[in-house]
C-alpha positions as CSV (number, residue, x, y, z in Angstrom):
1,X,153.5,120.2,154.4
2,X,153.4,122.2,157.6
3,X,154.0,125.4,155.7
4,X,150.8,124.5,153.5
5,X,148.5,123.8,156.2
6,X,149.3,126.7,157.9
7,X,148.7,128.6,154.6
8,X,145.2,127.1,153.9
9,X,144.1,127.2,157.6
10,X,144.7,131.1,156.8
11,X,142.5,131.4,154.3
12,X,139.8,129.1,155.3
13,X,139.8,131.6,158.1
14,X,140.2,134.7,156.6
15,X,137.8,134.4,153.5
16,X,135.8,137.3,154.6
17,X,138.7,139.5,155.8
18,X,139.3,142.2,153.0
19,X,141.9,144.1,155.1
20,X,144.2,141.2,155.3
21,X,145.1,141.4,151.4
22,X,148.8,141.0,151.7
23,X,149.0,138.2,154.1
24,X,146.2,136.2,151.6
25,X,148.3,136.7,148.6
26,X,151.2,135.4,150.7
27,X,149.4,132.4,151.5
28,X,148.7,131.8,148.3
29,X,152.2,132.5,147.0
30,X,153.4,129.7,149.8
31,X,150.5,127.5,147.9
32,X,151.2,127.9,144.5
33,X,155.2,127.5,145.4
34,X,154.1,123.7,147.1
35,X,152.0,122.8,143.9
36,X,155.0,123.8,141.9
37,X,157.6,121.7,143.6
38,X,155.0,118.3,144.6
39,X,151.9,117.4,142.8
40,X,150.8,115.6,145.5
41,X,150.3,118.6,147.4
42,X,147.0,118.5,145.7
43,X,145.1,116.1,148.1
44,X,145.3,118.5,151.3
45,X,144.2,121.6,149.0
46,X,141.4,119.5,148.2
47,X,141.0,117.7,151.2
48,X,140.8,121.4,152.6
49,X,138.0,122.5,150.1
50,X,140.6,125.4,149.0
51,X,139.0,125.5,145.2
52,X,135.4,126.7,146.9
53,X,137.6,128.9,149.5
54,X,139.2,130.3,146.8
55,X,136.0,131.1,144.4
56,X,135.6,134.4,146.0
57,X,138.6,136.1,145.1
58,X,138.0,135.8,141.8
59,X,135.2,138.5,142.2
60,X,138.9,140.9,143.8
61,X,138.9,143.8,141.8
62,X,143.1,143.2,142.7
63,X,144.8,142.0,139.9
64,X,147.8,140.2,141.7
65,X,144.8,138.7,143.9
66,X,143.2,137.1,140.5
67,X,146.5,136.0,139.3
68,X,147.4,134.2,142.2
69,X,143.9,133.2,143.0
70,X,143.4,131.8,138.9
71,X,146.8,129.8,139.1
72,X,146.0,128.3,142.4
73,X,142.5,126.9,141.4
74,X,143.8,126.0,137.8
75,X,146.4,123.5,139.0
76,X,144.2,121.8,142.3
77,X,141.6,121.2,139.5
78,X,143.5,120.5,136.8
79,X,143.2,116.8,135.4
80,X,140.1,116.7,137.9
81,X,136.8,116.1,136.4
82,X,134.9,115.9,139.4
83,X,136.4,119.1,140.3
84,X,136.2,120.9,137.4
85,X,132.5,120.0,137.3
86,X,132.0,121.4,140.9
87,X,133.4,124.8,139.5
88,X,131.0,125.3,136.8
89,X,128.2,124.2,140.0
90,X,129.2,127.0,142.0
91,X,129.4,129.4,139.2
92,X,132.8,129.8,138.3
93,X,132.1,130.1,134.3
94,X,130.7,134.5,135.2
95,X,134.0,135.0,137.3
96,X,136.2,134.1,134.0
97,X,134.0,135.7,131.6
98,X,134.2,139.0,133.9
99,X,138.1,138.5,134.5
100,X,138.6,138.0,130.5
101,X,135.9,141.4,129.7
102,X,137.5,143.9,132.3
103,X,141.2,142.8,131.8
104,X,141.1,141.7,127.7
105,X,144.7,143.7,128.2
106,X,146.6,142.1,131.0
107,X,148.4,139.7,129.3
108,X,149.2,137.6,132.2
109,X,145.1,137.4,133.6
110,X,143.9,136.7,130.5
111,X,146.6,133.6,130.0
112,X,145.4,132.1,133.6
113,X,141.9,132.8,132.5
114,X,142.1,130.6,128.7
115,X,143.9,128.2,130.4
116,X,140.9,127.8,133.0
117,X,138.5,127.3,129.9
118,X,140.8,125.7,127.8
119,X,140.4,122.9,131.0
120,X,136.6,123.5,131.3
121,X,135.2,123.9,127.5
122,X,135.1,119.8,127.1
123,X,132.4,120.1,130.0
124,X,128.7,119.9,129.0
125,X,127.7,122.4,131.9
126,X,130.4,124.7,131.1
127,X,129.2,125.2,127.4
128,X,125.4,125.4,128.8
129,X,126.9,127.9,131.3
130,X,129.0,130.1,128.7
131,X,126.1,129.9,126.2
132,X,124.6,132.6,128.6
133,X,127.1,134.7,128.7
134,X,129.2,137.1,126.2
135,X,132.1,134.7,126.3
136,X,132.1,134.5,122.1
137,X,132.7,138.6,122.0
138,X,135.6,138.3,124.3
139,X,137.3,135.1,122.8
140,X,137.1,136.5,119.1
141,X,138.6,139.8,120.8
142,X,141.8,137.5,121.8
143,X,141.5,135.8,118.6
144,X,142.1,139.1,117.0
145,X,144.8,140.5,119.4
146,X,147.1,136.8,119.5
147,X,150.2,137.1,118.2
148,X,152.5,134.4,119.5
149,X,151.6,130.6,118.0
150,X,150.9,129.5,121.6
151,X,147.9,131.9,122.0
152,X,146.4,130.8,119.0
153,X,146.3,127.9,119.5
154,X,144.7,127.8,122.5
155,X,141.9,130.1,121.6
156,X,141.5,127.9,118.6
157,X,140.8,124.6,121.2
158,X,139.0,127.0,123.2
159,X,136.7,127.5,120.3
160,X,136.7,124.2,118.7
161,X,135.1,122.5,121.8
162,X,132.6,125.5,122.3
163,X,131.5,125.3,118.9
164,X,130.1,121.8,119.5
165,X,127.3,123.7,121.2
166,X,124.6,124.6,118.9
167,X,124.1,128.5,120.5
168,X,127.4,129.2,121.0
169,X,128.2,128.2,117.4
170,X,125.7,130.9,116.2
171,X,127.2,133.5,119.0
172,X,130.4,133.2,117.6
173,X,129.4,133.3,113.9
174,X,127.3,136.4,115.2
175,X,130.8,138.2,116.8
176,X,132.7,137.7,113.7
177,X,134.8,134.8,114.1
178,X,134.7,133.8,110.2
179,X,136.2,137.0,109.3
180,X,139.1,136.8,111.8
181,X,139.9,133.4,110.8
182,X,140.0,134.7,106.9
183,X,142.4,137.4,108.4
184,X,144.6,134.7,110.0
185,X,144.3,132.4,106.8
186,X,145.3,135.1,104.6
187,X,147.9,136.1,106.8
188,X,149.8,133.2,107.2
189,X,149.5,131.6,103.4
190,X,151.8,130.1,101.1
191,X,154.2,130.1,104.9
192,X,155.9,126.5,104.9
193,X,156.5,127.0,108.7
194,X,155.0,123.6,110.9
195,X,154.4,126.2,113.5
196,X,152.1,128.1,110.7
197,X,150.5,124.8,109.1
198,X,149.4,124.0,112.1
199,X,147.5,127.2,112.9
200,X,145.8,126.8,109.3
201,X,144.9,123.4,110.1
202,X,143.1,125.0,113.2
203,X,141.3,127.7,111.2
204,X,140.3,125.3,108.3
205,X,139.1,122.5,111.2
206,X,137.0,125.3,112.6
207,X,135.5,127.1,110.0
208,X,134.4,123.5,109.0
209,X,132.9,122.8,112.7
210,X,131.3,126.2,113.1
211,X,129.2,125.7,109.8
212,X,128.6,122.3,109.8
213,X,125.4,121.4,111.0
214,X,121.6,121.7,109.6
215,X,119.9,123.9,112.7
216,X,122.1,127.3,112.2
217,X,122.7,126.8,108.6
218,X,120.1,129.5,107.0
219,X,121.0,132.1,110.1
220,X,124.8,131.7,108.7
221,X,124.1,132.4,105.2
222,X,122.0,135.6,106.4
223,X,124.8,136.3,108.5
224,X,127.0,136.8,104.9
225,X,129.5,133.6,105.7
226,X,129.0,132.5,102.3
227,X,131.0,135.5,100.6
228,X,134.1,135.3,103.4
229,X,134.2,130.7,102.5
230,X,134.1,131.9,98.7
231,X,136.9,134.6,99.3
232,X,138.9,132.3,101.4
233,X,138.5,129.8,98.8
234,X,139.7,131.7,95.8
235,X,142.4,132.4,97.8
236,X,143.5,129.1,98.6
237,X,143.1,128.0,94.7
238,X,146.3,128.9,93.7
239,X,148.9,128.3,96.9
240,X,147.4,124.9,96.9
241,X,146.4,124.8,100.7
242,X,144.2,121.4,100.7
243,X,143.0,121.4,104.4
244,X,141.7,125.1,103.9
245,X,140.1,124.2,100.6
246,X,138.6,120.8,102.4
247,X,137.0,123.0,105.2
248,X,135.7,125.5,103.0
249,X,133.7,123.0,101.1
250,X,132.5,120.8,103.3
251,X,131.2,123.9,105.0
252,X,129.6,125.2,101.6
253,X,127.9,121.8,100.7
254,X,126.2,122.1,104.2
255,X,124.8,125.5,104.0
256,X,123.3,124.4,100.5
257,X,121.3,121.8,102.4
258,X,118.0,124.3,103.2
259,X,115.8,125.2,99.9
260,X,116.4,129.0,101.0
261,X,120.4,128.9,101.1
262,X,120.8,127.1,97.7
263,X,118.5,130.0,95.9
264,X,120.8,132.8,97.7
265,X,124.1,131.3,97.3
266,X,123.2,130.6,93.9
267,X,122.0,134.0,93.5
268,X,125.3,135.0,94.9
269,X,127.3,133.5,91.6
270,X,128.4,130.2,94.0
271,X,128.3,127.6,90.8
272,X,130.5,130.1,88.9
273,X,132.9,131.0,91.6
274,X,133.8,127.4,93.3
275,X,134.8,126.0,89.6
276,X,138.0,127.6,89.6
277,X,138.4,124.2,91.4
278,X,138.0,122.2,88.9
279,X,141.8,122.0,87.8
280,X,142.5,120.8,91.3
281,X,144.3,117.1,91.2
282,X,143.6,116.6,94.8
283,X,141.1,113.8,94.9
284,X,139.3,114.8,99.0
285,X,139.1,118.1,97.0
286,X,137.8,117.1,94.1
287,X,135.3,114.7,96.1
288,X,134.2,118.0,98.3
289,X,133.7,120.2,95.3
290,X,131.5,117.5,93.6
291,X,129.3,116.8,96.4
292,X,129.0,120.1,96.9
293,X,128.1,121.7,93.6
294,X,125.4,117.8,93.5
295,X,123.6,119.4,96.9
296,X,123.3,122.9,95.0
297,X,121.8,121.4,91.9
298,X,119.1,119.0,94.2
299,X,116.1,120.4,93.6
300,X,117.1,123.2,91.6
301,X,116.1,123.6,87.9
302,X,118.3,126.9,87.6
303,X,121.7,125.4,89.3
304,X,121.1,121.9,87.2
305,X,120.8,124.4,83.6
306,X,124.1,126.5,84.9
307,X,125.9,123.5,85.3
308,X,124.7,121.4,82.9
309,X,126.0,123.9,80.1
310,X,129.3,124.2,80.9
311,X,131.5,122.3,78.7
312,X,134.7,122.4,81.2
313,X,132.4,121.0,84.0
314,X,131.7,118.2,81.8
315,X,134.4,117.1,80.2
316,X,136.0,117.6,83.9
317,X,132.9,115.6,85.0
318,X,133.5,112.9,82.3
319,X,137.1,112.2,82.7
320,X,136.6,111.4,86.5
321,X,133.6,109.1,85.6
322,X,136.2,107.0,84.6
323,X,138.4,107.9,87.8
324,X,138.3,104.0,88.9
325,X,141.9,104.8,91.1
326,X,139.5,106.7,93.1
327,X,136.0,105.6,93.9
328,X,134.8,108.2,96.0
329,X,135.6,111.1,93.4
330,X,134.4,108.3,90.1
331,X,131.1,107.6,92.3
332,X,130.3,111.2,93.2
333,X,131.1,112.4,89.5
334,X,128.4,109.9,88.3
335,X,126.1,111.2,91.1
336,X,126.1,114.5,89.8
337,X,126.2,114.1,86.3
338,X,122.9,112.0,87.0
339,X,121.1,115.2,89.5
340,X,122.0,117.9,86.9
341,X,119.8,115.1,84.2
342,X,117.0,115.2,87.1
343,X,116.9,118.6,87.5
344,X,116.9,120.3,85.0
345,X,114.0,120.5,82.1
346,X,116.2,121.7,79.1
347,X,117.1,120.2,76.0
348,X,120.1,122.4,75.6
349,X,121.3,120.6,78.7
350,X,120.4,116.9,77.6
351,X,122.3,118.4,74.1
352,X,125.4,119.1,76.6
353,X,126.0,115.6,78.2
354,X,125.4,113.9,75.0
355,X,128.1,115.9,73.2
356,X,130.5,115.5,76.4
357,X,129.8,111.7,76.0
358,X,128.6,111.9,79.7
359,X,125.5,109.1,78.9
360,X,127.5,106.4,78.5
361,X,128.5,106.6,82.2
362,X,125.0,106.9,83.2
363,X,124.2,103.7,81.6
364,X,127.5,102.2,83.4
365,X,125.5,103.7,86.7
366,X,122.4,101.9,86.1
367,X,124.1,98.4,86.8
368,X,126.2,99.8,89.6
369,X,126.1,97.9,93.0
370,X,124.9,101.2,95.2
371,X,121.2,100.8,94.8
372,X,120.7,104.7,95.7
373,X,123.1,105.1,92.4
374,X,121.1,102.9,90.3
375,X,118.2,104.9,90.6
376,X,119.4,108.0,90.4
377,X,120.7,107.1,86.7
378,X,117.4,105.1,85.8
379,X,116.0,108.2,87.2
380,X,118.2,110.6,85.3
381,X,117.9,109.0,81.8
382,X,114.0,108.6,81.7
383,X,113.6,112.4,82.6
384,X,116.6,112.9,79.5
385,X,114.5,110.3,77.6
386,X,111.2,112.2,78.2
387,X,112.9,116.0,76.9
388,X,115.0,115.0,73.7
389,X,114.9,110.8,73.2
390,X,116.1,111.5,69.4
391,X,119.4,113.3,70.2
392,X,120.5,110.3,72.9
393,X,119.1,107.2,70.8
394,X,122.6,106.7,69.2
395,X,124.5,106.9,72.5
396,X,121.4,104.5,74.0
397,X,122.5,102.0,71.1
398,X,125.9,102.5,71.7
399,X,125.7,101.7,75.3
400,X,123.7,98.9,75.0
401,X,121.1,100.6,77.4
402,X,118.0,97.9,76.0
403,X,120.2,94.5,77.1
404,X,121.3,96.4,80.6
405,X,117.9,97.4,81.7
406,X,117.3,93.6,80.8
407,X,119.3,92.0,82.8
408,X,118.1,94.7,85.8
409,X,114.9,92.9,85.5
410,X,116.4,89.6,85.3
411,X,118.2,89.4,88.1
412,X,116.2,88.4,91.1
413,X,118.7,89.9,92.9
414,X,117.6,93.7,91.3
415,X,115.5,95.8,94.6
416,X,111.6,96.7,93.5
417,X,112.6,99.7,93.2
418,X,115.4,99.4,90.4
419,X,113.1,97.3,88.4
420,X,110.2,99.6,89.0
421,X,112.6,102.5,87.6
422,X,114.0,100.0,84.8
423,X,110.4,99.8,83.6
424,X,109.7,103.1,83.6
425,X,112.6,104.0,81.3
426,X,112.0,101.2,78.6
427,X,108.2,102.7,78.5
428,X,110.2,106.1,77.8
429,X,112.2,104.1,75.2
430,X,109.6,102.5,73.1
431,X,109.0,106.0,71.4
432,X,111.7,105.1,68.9
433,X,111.5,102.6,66.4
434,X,114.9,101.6,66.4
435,X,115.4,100.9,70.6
436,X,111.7,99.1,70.4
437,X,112.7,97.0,68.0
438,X,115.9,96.7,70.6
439,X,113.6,95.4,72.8
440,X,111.6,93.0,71.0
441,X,114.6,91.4,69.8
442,X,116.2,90.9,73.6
443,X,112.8,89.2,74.2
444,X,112.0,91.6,77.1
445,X,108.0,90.8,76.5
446,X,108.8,87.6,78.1
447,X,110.3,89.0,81.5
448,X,108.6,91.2,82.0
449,X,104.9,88.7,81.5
450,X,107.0,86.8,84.1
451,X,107.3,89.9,86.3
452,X,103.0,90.6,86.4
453,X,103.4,87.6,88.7
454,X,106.7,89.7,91.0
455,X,105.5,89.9,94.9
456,X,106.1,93.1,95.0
457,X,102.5,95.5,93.7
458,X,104.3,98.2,92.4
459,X,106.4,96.0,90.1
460,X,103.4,94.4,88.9
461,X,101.7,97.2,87.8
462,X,104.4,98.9,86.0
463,X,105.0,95.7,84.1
464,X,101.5,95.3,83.5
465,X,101.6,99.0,82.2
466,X,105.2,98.6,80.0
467,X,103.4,95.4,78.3
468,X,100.3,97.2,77.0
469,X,102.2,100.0,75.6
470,X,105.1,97.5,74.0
471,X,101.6,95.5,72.4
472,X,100.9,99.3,71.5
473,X,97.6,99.4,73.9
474,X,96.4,102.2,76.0
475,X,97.5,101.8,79.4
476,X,95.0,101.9,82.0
């Protein structure tokens, strides 16, 4: 204890003193050695203000200096929060930045300095404060250059806690960081090493984090990501590598959330390209994949006809309708089967569920307990209704679509909404003899007369509406 506070009375005294080089690097040697051998040698380097002392000599254009200087701060402050947020205060965030940019090839610098950020990136201030500097260049640089597992990994936390921050997500999109990671990914597949599993787990987790999010989504896709997720994707396919697979989609269906990035990525062949999925058994997989290719096809006319005429989609979209072992993948299956309906304006494509026997599912949709689903298939079948109504009466028979839209508006449990929508579809329906006689037979005349007295004034008027054309009025 003596030892130390004759070693930080030095250098509170000789801060300024750039002649007396070797005796500060022996006081911090003597420091360092008493952090090593007691943690609790920590209170009187604190107590002494040494971190702020020791700031700047991290300006030394010495590289012993830095070293020793890096290690000393690194272990008073680590653990520290208070500490560590007075470091960013007083600037600290530039003098690491600096240290990493002029000595990117001194191994043992540029190990004190990720360690320093490794402890600092979970700090608010620190991202704000590296935000404004070129930190993304450098860290993709070391990205590049690591070789042993234990740098990796650390420039992957590194990167995972700065890409929490919107700016320098797009900085390190912007140096590159998508195609190292496809380097490492590619790199290290089909290796059954934990050491190397774990490093793909950290590429997939970050690819996913860096391209997740609304705000840099249409800067990304210019940026060309969307070719390297689709490489990386392809290949995945075949060694089976689920968490890189995950990632990738999960980023894809975000960047299809902006208008502009579904007409490019499906002008860049993504519908085609991600279906070499569709053998996958892996139900998160096959949940990603379906969500994903359901947010290309919102909105989009072109994606819903591509889609909507491929037989191995649908029969792969049919058989996990029926995937009741897994609701997630069964519910999202029915979603999209139902958007590529809305969607589209083709009768080939209305021909294309009905021979895959995908309306039967749709009907089973319109009584499901999600009312978001319900819609969507009441929504689905009167735009299917409204293009071809001859080529899906059989399957409308079949299903017994007349007696479940019945009991929709029987149930005073059904939402406005879903009985609005019901309404609207039997209107769609009483274009063919056979399903309007359906309907005069279930005696739905007499719910809905019952209904032009609902609270709800939308449900009124539609039922007011379906009555005068089922009486074979004009609506008005």
């Amino acid at each position: 204890m003596e030892t130390l506070s004759q070693n930080l009375e030095y250098l509170g005294l000789c801060e300024d003193d750039t002649e007396a080089e070797d005796q500060i690097l022996e006081s911090l040697n003597g420091i360092l050695l008493a952090l090593n051998e007691d943690k609790e040698m920590k209170k009187p380097c604190i107590k002494a203000d040494l971190v702020l002392i020791l700031i700047p000599f991290l300006e030394s254009t010495d590289q012993e200096m830095l070293l020793h200087a890096g290690r000393a701060i690194g272990r008073i402050c680590y653990n520290n929060r208070d500490l560590q947020e007075e470091l960013v205060k007083v600037g600290v965030i530039t003098s690491l930045v600096r240290i990493l940019t002029d000595y990117a090839e001194s191994e043992p610098l540029v190990h004190v300095d990720l360690l320093a950020l490794y402890n600092l990136a979970d700090l608010d201030s620190a991202k704000e404060a590296l935000s404004k500097t070129r930190v993304a260049e450098q860290l993709v640089k070391q990205l590049r250059r690591a070789e042993s597992h234990e740098r990796l990994e650390i420039v992957f936390e590194i990167l995972q806690a700065l890409a929490e921050n919107d700016a320098l997500k797009v900085q390190l999109v912007e140096a590159g960081v998508q195609e190292v990671l496809s380097e490492i990914l590619l790199r290290l597949k089909g290796s059954s090493q934990a050491e190397d599993t774990c490093i793909l787990k950290a590429a997939s987790n970050l690819i996913a984090s860096l391209l997740l999010g609304d705000g840099n989504c249409v800067r990304m896709v210019q940026l060309g990501v969307i070719d390297q997720l689709l490489d990386l994707l392809e290949k995945h396919v075949e060694s089976g590598d689920v968490s890189v697979q995950h990632a990738a989609l999960s980023a894809l269906r975000n960047l299809a959330i902006p208008v502009v990035n579904k007409v490019q990525m499906l002008e860049e062949g993504v519908t085609e390209r991600i279906q070499s999925l569709l053998k996958s058994e892996i139900p998160p997989v096959q949940f990603k994949l379906l969500g994903t290719l359901r947010m290309l096809a919102d909105g989009q006319a072109d994606a819903a006809e591509i889609l909507g005429q491929d037989p191995m989609l649908l029969n792969r979209l049919v058989q996990w309708c029926t995937a009741n072992d897994h609701s997630s993948v069964h519910g999202e299956a029915n979603r999209l089967l139902a958007s590529i309906l809305r969607h589209n304006r083709s009768q080939e494509v209305v021909k294309a569920i009905q021979e895959a026997q995908g309306v039967k599912h749709l009907v089973s949709m319109a009584t499901s307990e999600h009312t978001i689903m319900q819609n969507e298939a009441l929504n689905a079948l009167a735009i299917a209704s409204a293009i071809d109504l001859e080529v899906l009466e059989e399957s409308f028979k079949e299903s017994q679509l007349v007696q479940s839209l019945h009991k929709l508006l029987q149930d005073n449990n059904t939402s406005p909404e879903v009985k609005y929508n019901s309404m609207s579809l039997l209107c769609c329906l009483l274009n063919s003899g056979d399903l309007r006689q359906e309907i005069e037979e279930d005696k739905v005349k007499e719910t809905l007369e019952e209904l032009c007295s609902h609270s709800n004034a939308n449900v009124v008027k539609e039922a007011v509406t379906t009555l005068q054309i089922l009486r074979g009025e004009t609506p008005h």
